[in-house]
PQR file of N, CA, C, O and H, with PARSE charges and radii, in Angstrom:
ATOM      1  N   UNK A   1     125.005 143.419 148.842 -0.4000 1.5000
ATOM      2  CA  UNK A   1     125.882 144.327 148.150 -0.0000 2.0000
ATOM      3  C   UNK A   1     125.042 145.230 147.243  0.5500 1.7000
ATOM      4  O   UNK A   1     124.145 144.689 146.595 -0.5500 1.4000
ATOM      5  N   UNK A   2     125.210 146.371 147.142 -0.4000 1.5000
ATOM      6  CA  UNK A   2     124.379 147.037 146.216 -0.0000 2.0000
ATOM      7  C   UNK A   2     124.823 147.996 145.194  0.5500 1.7000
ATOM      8  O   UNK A   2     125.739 148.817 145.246 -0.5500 1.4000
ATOM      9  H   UNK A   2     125.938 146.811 147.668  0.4000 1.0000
ATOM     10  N   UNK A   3     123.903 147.698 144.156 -0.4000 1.5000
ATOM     11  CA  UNK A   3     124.453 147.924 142.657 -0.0000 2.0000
ATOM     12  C   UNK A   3     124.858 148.819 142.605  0.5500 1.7000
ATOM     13  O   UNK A   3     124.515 149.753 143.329 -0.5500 1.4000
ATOM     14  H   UNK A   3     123.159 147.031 144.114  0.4000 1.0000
ATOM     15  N   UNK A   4     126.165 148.906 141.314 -0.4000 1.5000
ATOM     16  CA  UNK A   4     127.155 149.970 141.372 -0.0000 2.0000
ATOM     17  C   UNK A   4     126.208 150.694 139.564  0.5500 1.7000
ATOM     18  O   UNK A   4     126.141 151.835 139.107 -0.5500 1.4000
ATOM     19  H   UNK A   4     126.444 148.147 140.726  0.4000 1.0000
ATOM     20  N   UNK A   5     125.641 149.303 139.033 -0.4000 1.5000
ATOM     21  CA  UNK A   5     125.205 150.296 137.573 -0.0000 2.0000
ATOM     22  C   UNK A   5     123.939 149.619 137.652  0.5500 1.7000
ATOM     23  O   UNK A   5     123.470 148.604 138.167 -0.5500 1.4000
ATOM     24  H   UNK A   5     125.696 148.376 139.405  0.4000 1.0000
ATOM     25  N   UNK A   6     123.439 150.937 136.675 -0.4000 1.5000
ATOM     26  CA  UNK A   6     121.489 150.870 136.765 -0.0000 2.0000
ATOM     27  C   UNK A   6     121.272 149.746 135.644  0.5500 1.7000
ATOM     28  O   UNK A   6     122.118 149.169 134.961 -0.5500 1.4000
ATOM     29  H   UNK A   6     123.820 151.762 136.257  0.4000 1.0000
ATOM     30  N   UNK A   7     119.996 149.626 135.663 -0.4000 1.5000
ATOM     31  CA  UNK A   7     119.653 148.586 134.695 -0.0000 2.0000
ATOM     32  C   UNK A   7     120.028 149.222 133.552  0.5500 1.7000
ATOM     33  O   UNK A   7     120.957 148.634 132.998 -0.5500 1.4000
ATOM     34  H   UNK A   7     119.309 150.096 136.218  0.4000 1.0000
ATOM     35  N   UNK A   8     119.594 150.363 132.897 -0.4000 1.5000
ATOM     36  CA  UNK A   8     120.079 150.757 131.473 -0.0000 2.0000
ATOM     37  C   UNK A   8     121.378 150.305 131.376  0.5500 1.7000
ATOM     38  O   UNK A   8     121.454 149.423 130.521 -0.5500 1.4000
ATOM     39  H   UNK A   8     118.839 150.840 133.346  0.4000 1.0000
ATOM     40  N   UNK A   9     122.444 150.556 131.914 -0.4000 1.5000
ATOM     41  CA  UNK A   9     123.787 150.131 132.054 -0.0000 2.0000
ATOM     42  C   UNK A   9     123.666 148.677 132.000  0.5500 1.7000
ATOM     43  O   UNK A   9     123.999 148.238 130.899 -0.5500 1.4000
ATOM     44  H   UNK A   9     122.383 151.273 132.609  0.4000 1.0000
ATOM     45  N   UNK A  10     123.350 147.921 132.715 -0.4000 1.5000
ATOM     46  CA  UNK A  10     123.545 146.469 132.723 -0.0000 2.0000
ATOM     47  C   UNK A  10     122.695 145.966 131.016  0.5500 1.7000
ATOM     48  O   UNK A  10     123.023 144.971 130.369 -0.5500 1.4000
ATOM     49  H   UNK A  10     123.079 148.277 133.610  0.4000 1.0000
ATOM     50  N   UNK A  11     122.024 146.574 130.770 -0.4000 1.5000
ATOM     51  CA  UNK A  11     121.066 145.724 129.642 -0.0000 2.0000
ATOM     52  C   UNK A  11     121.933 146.313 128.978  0.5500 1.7000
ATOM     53  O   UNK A  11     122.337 145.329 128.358 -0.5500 1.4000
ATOM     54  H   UNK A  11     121.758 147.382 131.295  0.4000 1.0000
ATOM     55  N   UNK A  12     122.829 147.520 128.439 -0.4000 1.5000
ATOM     56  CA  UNK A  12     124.271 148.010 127.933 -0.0000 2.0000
ATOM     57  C   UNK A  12     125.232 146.781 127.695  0.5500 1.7000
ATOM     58  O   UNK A  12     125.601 146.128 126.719 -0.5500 1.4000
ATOM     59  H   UNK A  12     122.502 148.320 128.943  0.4000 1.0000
ATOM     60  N   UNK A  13     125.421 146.780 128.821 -0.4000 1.5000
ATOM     61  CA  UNK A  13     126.087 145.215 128.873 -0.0000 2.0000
ATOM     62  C   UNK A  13     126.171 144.171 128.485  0.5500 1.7000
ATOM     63  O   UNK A  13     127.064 143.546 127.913 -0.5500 1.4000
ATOM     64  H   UNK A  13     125.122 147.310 129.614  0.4000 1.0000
ATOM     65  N   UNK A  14     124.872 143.877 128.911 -0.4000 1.5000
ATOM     66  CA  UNK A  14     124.237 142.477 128.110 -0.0000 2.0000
ATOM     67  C   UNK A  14     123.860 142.380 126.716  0.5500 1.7000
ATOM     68  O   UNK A  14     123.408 141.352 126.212 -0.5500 1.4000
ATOM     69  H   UNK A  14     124.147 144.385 129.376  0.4000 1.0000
ATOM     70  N   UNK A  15     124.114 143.804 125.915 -0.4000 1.5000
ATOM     71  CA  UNK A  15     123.483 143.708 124.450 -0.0000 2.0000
ATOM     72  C   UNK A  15     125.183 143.515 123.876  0.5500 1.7000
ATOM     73  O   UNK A  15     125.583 142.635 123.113 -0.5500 1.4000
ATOM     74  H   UNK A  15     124.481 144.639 126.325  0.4000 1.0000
ATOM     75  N   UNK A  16     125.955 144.572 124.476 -0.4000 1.5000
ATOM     76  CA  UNK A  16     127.124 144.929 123.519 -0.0000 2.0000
ATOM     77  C   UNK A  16     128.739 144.564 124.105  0.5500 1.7000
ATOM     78  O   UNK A  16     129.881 144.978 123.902 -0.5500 1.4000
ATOM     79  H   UNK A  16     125.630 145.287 125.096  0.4000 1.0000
ATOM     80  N   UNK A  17     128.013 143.452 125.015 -0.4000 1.5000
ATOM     81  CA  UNK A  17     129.553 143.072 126.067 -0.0000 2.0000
ATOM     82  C   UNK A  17     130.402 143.745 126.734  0.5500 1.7000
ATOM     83  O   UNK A  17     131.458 143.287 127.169 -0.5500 1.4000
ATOM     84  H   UNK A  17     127.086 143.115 125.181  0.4000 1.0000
ATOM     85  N   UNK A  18     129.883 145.248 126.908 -0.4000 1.5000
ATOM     86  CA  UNK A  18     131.401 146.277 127.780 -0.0000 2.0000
ATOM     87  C   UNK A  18     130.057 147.081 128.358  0.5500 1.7000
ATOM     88  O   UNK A  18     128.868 147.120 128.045 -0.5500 1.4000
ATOM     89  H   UNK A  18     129.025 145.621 126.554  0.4000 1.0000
ATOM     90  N   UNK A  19     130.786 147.615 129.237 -0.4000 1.5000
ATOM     91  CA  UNK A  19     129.908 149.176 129.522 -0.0000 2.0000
ATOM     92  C   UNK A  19     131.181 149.809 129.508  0.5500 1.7000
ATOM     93  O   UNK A  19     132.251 149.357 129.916 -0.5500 1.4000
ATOM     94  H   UNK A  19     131.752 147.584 129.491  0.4000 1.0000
ATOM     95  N   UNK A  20     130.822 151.408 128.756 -0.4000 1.5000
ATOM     96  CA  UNK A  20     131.912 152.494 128.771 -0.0000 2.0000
ATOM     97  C   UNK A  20     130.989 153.352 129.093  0.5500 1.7000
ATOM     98  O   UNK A  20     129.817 152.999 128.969 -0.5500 1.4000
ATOM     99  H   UNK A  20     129.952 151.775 128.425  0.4000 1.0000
ATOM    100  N   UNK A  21     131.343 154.862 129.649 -0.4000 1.5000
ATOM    101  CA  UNK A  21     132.170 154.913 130.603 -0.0000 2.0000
ATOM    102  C   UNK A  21     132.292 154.619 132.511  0.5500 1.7000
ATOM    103  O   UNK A  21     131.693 155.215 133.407 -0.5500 1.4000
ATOM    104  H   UNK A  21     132.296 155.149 129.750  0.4000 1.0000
ATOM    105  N   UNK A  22     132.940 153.887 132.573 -0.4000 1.5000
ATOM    106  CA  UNK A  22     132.893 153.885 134.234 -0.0000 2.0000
ATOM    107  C   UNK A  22     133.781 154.730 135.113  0.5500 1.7000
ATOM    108  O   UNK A  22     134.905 154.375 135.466 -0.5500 1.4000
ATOM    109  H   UNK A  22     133.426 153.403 131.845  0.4000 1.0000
ATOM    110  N   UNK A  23     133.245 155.796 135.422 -0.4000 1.5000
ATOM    111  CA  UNK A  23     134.012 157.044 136.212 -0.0000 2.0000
ATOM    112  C   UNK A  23     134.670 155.969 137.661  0.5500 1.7000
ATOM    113  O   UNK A  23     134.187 155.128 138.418 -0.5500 1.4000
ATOM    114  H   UNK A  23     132.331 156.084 135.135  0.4000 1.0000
ATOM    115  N   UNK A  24     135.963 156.587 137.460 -0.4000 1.5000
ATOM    116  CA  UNK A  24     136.456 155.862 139.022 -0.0000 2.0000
ATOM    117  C   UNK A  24     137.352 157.448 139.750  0.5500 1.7000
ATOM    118  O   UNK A  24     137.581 157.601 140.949 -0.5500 1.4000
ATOM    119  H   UNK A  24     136.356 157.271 136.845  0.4000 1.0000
ATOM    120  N   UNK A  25     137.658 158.281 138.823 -0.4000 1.5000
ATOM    121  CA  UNK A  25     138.156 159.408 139.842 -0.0000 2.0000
ATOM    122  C   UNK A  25     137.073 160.416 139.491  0.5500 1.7000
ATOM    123  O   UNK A  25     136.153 160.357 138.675 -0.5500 1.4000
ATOM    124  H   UNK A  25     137.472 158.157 137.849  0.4000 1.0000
ATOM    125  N   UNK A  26     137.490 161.442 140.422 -0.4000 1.5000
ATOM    126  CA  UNK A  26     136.513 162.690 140.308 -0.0000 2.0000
ATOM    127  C   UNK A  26     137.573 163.467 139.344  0.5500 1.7000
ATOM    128  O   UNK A  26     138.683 163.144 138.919 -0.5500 1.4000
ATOM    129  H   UNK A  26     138.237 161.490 141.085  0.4000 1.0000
ATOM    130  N   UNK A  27     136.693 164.730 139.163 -0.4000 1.5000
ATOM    131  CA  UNK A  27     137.913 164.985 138.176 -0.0000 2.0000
ATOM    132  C   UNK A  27     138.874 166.446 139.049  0.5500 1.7000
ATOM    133  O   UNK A  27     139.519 167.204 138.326 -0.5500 1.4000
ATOM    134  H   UNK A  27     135.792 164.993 139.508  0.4000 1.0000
ATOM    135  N   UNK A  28     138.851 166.678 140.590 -0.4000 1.5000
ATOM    136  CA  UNK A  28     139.562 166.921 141.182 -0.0000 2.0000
ATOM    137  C   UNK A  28     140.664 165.784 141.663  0.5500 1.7000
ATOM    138  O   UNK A  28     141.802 166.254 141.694 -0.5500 1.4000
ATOM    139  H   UNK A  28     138.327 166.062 141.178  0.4000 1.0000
ATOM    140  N   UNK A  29     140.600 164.748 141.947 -0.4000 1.5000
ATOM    141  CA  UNK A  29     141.229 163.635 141.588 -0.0000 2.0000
ATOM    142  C   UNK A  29     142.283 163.841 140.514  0.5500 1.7000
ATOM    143  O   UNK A  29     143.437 164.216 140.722 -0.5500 1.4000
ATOM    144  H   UNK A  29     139.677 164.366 141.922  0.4000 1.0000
ATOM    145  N   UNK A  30     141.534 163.436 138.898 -0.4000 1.5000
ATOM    146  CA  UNK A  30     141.808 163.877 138.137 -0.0000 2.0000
ATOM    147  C   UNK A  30     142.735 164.782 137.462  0.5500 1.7000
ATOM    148  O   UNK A  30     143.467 164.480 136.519 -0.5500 1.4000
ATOM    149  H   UNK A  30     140.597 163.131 138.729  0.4000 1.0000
ATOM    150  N   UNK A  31     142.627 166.005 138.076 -0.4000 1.5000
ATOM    151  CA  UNK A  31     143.627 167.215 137.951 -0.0000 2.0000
ATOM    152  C   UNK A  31     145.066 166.930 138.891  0.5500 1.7000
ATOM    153  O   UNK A  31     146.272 166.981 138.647 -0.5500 1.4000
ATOM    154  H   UNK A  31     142.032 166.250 138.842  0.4000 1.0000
ATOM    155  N   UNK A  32     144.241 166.610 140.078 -0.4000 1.5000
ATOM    156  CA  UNK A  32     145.794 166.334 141.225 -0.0000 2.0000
ATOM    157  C   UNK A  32     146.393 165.643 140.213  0.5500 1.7000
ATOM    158  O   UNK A  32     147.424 166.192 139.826 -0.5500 1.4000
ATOM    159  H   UNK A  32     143.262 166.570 140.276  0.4000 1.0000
ATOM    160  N   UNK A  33     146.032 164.348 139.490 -0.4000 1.5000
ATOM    161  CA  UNK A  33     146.897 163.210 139.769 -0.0000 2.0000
ATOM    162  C   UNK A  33     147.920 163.884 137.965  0.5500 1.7000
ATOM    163  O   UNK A  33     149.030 163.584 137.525 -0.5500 1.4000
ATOM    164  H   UNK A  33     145.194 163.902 139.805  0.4000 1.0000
ATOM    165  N   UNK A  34     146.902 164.770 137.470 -0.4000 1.5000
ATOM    166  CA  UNK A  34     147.543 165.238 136.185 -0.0000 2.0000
ATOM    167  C   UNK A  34     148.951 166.364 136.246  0.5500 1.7000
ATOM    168  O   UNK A  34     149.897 166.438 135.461 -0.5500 1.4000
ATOM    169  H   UNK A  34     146.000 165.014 137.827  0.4000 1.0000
ATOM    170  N   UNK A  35     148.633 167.251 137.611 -0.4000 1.5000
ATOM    171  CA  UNK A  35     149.359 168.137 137.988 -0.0000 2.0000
ATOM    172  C   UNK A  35     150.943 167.356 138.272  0.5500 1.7000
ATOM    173  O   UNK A  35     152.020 167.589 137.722 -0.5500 1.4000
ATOM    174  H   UNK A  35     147.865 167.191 138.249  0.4000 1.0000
ATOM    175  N   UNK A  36     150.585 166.327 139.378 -0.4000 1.5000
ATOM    176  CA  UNK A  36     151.956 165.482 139.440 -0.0000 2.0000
ATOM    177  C   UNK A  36     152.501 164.814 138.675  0.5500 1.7000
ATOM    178  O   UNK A  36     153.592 164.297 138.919 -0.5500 1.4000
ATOM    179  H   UNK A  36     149.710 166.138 139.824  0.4000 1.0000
ATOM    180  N   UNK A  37     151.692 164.633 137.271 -0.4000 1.5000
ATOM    181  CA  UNK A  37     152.826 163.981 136.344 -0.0000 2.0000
ATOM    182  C   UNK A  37     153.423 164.870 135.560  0.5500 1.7000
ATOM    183  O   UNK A  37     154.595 164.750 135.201 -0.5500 1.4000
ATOM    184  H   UNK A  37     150.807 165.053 137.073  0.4000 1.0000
ATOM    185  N   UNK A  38     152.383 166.196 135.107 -0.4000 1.5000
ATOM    186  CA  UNK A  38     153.324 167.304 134.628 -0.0000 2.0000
ATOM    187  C   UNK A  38     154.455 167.852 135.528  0.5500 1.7000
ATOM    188  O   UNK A  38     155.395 168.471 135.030 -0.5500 1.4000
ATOM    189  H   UNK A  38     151.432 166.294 135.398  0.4000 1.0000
ATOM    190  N   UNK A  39     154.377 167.661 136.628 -0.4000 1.5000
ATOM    191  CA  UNK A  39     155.528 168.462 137.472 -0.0000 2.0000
ATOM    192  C   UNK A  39     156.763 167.033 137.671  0.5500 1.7000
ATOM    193  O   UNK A  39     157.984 167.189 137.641 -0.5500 1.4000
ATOM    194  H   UNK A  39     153.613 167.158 137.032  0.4000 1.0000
ATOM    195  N   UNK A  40     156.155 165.891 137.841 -0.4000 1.5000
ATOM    196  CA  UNK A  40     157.516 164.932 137.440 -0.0000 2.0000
ATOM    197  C   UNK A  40     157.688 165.218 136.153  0.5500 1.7000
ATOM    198  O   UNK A  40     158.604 165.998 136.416 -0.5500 1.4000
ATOM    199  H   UNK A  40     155.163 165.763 137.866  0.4000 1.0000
ATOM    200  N   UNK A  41     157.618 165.280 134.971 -0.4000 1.5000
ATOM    201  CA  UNK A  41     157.900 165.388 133.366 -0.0000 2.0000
ATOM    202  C   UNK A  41     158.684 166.425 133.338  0.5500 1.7000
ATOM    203  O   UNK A  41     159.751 166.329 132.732 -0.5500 1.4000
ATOM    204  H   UNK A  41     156.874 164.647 134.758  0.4000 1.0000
ATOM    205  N   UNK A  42     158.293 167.740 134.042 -0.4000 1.5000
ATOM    206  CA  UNK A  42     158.759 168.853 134.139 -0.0000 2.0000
ATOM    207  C   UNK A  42     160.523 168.924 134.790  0.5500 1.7000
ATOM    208  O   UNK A  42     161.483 169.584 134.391 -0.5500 1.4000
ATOM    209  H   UNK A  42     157.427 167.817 134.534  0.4000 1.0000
ATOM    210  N   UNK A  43     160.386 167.896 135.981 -0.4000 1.5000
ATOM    211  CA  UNK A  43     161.393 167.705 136.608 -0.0000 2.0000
ATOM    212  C   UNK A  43     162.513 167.189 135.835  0.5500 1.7000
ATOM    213  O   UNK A  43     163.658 167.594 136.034 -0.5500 1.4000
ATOM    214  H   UNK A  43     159.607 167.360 136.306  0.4000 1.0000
ATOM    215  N   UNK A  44     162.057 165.790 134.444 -0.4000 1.5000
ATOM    216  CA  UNK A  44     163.333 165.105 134.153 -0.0000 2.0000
ATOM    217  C   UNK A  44     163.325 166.086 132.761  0.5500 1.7000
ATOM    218  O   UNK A  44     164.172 165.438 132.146 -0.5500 1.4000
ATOM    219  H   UNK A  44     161.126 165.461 134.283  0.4000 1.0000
ATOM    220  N   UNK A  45     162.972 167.177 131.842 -0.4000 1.5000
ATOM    221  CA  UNK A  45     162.819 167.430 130.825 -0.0000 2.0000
ATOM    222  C   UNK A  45     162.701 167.545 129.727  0.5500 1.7000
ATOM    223  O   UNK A  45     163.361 168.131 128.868 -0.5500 1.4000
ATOM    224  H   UNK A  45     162.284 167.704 132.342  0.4000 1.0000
ATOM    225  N   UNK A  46     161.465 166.734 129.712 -0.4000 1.5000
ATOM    226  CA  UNK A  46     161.028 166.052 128.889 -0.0000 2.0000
ATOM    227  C   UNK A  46     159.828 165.214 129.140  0.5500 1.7000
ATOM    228  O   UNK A  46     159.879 164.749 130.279 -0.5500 1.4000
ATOM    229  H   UNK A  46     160.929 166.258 130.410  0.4000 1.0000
ATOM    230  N   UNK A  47     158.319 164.703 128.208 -0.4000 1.5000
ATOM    231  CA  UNK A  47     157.359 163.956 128.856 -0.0000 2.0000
ATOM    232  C   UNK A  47     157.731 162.896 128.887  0.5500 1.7000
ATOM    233  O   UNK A  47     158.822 162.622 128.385 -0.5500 1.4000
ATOM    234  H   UNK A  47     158.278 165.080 127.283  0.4000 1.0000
ATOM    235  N   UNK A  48     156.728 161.670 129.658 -0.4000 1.5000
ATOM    236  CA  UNK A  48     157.226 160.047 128.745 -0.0000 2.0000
ATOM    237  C   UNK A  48     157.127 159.967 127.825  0.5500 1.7000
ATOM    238  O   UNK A  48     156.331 160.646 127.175 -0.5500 1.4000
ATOM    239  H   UNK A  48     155.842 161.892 130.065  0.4000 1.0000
ATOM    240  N   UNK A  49     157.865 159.128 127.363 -0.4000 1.5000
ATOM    241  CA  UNK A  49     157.572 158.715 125.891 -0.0000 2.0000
ATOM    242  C   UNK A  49     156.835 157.595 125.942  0.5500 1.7000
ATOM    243  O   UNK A  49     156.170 157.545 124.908 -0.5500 1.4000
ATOM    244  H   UNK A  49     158.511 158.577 127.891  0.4000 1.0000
ATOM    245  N   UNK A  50     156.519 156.215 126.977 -0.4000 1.5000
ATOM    246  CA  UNK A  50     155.721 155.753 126.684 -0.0000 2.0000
ATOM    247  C   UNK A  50     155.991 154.160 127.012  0.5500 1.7000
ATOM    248  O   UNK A  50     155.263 153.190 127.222 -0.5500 1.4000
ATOM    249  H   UNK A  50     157.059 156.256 127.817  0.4000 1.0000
ATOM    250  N   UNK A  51     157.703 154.435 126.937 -0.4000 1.5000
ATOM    251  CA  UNK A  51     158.332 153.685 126.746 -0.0000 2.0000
ATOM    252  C   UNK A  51     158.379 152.467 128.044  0.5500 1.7000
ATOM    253  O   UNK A  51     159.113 151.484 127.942 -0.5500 1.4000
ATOM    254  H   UNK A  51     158.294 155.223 126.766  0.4000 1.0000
TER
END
């Protein structure tokens, strides 16, 4: 299997217990997935609240 983070990252790890940040979308990804929640929000009128 081959490594997803470099050693700087892993010794990250191993000093301070987390690694931040780990990119998982692109940020075309990103935009799509932002576009469809403004256009559902848009649809009921109003954003989430959260709830």
């Amino acid at each position: 299997m081959p490594k997803a983070l470099s050693e700087a990252a892993i010794r990250q790890y191993r000093d301070e217990g987390y690694y931040f940040p780990v990119p998982v979308l692109t940020a075309d990804e990103t935009l799509a997935l932002r576009q469809k929640l403004e256009g559902f929000e848009s649809s009921q009128g109003h954003p989430l609240d959260g709830a």
